[in-house]
Phi, psi and omega in degrees: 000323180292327166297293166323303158330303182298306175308309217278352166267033164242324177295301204308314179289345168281007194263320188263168182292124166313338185290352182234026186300314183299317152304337180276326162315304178304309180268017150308280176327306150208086166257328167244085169300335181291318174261016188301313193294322181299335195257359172277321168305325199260337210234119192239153207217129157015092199325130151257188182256148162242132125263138154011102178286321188277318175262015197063347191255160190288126144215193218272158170260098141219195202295010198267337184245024221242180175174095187069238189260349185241149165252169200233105159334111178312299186297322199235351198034049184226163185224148221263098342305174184276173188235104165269166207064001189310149191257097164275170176268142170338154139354268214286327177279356189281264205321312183280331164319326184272321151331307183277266208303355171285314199277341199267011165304313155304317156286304106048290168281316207280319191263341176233012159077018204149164147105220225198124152237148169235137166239144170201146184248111160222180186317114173244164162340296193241050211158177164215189191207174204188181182221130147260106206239118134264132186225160157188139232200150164210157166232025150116149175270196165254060242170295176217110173293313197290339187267151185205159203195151178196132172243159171219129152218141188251114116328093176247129209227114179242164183233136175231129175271143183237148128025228179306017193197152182192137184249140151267147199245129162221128177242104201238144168213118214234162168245150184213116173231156184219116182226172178180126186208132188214151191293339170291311193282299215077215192255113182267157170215099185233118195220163183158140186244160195237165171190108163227171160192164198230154181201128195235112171313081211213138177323152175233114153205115196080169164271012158280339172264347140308312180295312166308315194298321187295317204299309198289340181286339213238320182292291175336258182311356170281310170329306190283284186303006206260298196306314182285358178275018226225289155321309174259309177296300165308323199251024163246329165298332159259346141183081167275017196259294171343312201273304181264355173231132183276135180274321169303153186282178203286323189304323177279293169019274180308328208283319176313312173308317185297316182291334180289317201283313188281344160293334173293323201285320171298308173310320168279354192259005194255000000 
């Protein structure tokens, strides 16, 4: 029964607008109380912000930095209410974590200008694994108040060591809502989440190069999902927008058809 359940909240949410996946993730819970964990684990949802009560600085939520009810800071490696007994990651897994968040801050500013990344790392057997979180987010300027937009992308990453080699598994997804609304439009909503992942053999030497590799796989697959949802997604929305609302009035329309018929017509008669 407990199988049942889990699956049939995994159909459901795939059913609703991804944009409130997180009230509905929430009012799930509880109703199967049973499954909160497995399904915070398994199910991904809308970033939120935090700030640093020690460093001041913003970062990100999710279940990879979680422990109950508290979160855990990137910046200060403390967690927010604090935990005692809380399960950190190694010295050395410390070090490159704090590594990924100077360099993915840098990404961050260069490539979306603005919005919040967090990265956190911790231990396997034969490894370490990791998170890579980007968010940037509005709710419309003063120009146009009414449009609001939000991307999240979660980067889950496991790393496995060989000596001079490691193969990495990256598993990325990103979300997108798009919203807008005007008395010419009326109210649009285009929301929807995306996943691919890839897995790559790629040289090592230190732990600074852990950090490159992630940084280009993670640069890399932001690329790929950026064109195709811009390309496939964006360009079949538009036109099926096409297909059922014309933006010219019916008249100019028509008149553009008439005028079309009579060039033809001339053309047949010569």
């Amino acid at each position: 029964m407990a199988v049942d359940q889990f699956d049939s909240a995994l159909d459901l949410l795939r059913r609703l607008n991804p944009k409130h996946t997180a009230t509905n993730l929430a009012s799930i819970c509880t109703l199967v109380p049973d499954q909160e964990e497995e399904l915070l684990a398994s199910v991904d949802q809308p970033l939120q912000v935090r700030r640093c009560k020690k460093s001041g600085r913003d970062y990100l939520l999710c279940d990879y930095n979680r422990d109950g009810d508290s979160y855990r800071s990137p910046w200060s490696n403390e967690f927010d209410p604090p935990v005692e007994d809380a399960e950190v990651s190694s010295e050395r897994v410390r070090r490159m974590e704090v590594r990924a968040n100077e360099a993915f801050d840098v990404y961050r500013e260069l490539y979306y200008e603005g919005g919040t990344s967090s990265v956190y790392f911790w231990n396997l057997d034969d490894g370490f694994a990791g998170v890579v979180l980007l968010k940037k987010g509005g709710a419309g300027t003063a120009s146009s108040p009414s449009q609001n937009a939000a991307w999240d992308s979660i980067h889950v990453l496991e790393v496995n060591e060989r000596g001079r080699t490691a193969k990495y598994k990256l598993t990325s997804t990103v979300i997108l809502s798009l919203g807008n609304s005007s008395e010419a439009l009326g109210d649009l909503d285009l929301s929807g989440n995306m996943t691919r992942q890839v897995e790559q053999d790629l040289p090592v030497d230190g732990d600074e190069a852990h950090v490159a590799n992630v940084g280009r796989m993670v640069e890399d697959m932001e690329l790929k999902m950026r064109n195709l949802l811009q390309e496939v997604y964006f360009g079949k929305a538009k036109d099926v927008v096409g297909d059922l609302r014309s933006i010219p009035s019916i008249s100019e329309t028509n008149k553009d058809r008439a005028t079309q018929r009579e060039m033809i017509n001339s053309i047949g008669g010569r």
